[in-house]
VOZA-379088 format. One line per field, with one value per residue (C-alpha): residue number from 0; x, y, z. Coordinates in nm, 4 decimals, always signed. Layout:
# VOZA-379088
i <- (NUM:...)
x <- (X:...)
y <- (Y:...)
z <- (Z:...)
***
This chain:
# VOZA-379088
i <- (0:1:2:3:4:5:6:7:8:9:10:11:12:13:14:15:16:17:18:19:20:21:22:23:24:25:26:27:28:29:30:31:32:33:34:35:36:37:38:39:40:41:42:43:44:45:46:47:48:49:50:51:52:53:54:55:56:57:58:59:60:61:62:63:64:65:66:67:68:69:70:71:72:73:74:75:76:77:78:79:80:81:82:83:84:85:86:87:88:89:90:91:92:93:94:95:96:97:98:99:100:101:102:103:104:105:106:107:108:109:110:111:112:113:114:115:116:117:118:119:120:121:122:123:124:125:126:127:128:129:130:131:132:133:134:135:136:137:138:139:140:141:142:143:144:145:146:147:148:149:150:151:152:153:154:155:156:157:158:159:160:161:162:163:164:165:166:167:168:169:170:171:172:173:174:175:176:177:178:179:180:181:182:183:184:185:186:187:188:189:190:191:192:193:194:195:196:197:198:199:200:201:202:203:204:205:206:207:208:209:210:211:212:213:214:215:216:217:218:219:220)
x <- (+5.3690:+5.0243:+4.7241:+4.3386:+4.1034:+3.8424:+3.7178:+3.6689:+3.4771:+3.4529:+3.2878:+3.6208:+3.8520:+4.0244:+4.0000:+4.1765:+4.4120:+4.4209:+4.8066:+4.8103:+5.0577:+4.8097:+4.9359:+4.7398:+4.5278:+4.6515:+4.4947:+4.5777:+4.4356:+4.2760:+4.5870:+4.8567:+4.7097:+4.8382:+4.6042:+4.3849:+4.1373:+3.9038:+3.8593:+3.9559:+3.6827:+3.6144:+3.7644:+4.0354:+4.3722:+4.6509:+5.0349:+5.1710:+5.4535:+5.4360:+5.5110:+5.4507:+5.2951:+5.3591:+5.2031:+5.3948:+5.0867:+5.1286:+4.9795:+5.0062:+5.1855:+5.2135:+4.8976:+4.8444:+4.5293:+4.6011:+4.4692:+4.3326:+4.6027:+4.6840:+4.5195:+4.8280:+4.5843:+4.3434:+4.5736:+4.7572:+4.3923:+4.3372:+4.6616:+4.6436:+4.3140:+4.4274:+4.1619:+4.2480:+4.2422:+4.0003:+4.0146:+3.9426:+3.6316:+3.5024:+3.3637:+3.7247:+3.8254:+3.5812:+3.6282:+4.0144:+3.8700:+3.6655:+3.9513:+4.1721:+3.9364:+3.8248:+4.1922:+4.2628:+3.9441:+4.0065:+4.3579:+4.2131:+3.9311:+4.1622:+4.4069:+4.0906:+3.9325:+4.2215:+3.9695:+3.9723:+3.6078:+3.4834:+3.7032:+3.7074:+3.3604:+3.5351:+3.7341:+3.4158:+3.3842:+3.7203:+3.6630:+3.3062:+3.5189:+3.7786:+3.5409:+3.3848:+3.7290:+3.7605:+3.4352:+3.3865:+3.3874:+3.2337:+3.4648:+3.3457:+3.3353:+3.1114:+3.3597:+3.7285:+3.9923:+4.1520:+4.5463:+4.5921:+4.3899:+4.2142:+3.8712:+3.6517:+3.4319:+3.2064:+3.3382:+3.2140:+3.2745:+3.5995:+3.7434:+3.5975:+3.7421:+4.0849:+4.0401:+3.9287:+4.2697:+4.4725:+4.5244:+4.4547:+4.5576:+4.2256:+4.1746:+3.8408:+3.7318:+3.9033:+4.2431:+4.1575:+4.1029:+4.4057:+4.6203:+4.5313:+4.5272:+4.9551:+4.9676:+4.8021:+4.8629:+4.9327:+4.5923:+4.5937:+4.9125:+4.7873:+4.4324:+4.6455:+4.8663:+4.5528:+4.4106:+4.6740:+4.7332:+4.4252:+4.4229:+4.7809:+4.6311:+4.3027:+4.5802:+4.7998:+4.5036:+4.3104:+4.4766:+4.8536:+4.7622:+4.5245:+4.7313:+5.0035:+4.8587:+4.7097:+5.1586:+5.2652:+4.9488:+5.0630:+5.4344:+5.3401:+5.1474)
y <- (+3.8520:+4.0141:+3.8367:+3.8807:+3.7587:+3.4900:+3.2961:+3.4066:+3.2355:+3.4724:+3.2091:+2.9885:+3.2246:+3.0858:+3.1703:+3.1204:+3.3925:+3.4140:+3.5719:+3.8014:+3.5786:+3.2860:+3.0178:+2.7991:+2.9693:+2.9993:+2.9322:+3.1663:+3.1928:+3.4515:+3.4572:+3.5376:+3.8682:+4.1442:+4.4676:+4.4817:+4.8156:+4.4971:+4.1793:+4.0041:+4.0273:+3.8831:+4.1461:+4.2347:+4.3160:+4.1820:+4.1530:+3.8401:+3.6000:+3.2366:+2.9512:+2.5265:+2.4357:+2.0663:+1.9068:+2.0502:+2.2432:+2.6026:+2.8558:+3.2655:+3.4145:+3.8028:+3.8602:+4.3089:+4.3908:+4.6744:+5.0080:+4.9257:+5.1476:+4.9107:+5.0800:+5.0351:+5.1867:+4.9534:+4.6200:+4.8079:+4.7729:+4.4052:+4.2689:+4.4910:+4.2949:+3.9758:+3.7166:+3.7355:+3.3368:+3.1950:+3.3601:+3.1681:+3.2622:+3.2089:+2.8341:+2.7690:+2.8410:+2.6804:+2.4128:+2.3763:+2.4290:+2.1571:+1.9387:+2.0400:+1.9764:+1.6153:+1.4681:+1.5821:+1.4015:+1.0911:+1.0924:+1.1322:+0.8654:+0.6317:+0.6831:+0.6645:+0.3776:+0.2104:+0.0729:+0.2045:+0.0999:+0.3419:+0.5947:+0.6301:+0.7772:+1.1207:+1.1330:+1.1783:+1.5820:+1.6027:+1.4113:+1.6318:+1.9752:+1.8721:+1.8256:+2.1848:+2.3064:+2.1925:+2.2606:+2.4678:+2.8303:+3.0594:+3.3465:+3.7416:+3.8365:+3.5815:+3.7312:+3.7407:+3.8361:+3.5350:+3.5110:+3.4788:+3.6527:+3.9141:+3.8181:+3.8923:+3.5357:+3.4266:+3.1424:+2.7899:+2.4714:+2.4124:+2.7879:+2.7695:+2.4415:+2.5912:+2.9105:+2.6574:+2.4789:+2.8087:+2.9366:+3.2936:+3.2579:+3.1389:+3.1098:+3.1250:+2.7966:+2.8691:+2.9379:+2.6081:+2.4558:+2.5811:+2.4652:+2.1323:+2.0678:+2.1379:+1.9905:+1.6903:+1.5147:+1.8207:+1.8173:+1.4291:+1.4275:+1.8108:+1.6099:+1.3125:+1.5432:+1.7400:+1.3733:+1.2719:+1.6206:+1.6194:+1.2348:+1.3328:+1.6513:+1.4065:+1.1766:+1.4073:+1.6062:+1.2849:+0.9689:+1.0582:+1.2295:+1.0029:+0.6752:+0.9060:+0.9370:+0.5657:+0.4703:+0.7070:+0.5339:+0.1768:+0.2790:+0.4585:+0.1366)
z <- (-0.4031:-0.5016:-0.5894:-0.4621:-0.2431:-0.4287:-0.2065:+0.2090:+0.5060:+0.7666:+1.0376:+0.9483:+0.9073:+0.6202:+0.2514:-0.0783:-0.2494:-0.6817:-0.7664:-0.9626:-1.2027:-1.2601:-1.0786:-0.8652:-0.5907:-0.2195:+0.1357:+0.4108:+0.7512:+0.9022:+1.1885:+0.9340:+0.8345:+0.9683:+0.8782:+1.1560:+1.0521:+0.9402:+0.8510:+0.4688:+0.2208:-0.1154:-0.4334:-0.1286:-0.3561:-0.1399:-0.0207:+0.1076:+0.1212:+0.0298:+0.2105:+0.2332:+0.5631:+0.7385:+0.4382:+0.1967:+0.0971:-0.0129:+0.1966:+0.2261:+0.5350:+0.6283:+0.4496:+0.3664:+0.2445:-0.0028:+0.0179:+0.4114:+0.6879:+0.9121:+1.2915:+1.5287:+1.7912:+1.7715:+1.7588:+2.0686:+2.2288:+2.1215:+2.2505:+2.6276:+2.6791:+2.8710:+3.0119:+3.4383:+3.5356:+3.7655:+4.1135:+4.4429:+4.6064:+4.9620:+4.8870:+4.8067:+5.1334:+5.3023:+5.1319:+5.2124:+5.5719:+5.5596:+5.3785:+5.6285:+5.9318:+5.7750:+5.7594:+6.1064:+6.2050:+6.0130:+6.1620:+6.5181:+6.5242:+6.3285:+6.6524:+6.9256:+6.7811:+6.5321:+6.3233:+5.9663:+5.9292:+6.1961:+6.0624:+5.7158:+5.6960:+5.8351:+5.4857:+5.2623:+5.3837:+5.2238:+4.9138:+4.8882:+4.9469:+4.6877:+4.3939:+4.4741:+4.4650:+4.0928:+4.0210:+3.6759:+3.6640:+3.4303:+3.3141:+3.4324:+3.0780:+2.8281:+2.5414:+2.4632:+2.2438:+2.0571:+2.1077:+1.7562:+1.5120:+1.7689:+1.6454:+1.9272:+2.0192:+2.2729:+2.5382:+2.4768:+2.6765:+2.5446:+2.5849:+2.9399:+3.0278:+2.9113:+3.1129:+3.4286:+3.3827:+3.3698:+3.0434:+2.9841:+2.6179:+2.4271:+2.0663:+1.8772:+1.6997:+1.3664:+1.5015:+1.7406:+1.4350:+1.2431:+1.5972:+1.6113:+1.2398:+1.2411:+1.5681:+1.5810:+1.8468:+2.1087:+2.1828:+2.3073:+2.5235:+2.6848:+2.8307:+2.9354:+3.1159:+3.2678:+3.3828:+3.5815:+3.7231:+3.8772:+3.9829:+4.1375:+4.3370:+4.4619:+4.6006:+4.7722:+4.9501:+5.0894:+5.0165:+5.1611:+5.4555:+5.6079:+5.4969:+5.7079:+6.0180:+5.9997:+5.9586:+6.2631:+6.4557:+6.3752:+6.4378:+6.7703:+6.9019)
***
């Protein structure tokens, strides 16, 4: 279908399409076009296909802006650029020294003394060392290329929070948006999963080791 651009929020990125037959005008998203020489503009003539979205809503898909050669070079460049995850440093290793070191202690004055008051204190190195471990990083580069409609944006606390927990595939805040508006609840269950991830990781690096060594103690004596 043809129709034109009539209505465009570049800071969004989302607009409204007329067709060229009359009908009712249709939104598209800034993700589903696929010239990338520039971005949509108001009075653009376009190509696209039509299509109802979860709501049973129409929307545009495989949006062409007419008359604008689509740069192959230049989308080649876009999608080579990858964000590198979060690298350990040399505080990281200290601090899984120090982890390390502190549950060996704990273990070792729990045996001397076999008192769990006088030997718990040796744990809070470890607890100290893990929360450095997961403290948050700031990405090398303060922009990035977003996975889905190549805009180039600057990181903010929720794109560096998602690059901390391992993703390298970061959207700007319109195609954020655009995610979490067709998948509602992915969003919810992903920062559940993240919670007890980390509470699981916390328990195996302190809790399990020292409540180990205070069992072989107790079965030893």
């Amino acid at each position: 279908m043809k129709g034109k651009i009539v209505q465009w929020m570049d800071e969004k990125g989302f607009g409204f399409i007329q067709p060229d037959d009359g009908s009712e005008k249709v939104f598209f998203h800034v993700s589903s076009v696929k010239t990338d020489a520039r971005r949509p503009q108001v009075g653009d003539s376009v190509f696209y296909e039509s299509m109802l979205d979860s709501q049973k809503r129409k929307k545009a898909k495989s949006v062409v802006i007419d008359g604008v050669r689509k740069d192959s070079s230049s989308s080649a460049r876009s999608r080579s650029i990858r964000v590198e995850p979060p690298k350990k440093d040399a505080v990281d290793f200290v601090s899984y020294l120090v982890i390390s070191v502190s549950i060996l202690a704990t273990g070792f004055e729990f045996y001397r003394t076999g008192s769990v008051e006088k030997s718990w204190f040796f744990s809070v190195p470890a607890v100290i060392a893990f929360l450095v471990i997961n403290r948050q990083k700031k990405p090398k580069d303060k922009t990035f290329h977003c996975s889905r409609c190549r805009k180039i944006s600057e990181h903010d606390s929720r794109t560096i929070k998602a690059w901390n927990n391992g993703f390298v595939k970061l959207y700007c805040s319109a195609c954020h948006f655009q995610w979490l508006k067709d998948n509602p609840n992915q969003d919810k269950q992903s920062m559940q999963s993240q919670g007890r991830g980390c509470l699981g990781v916390l328990v195996l690096l302190t809790v399990v080791p020292i409540l180990g060594c205070m069992g072989l103690y107790q079965w030893l004596a």
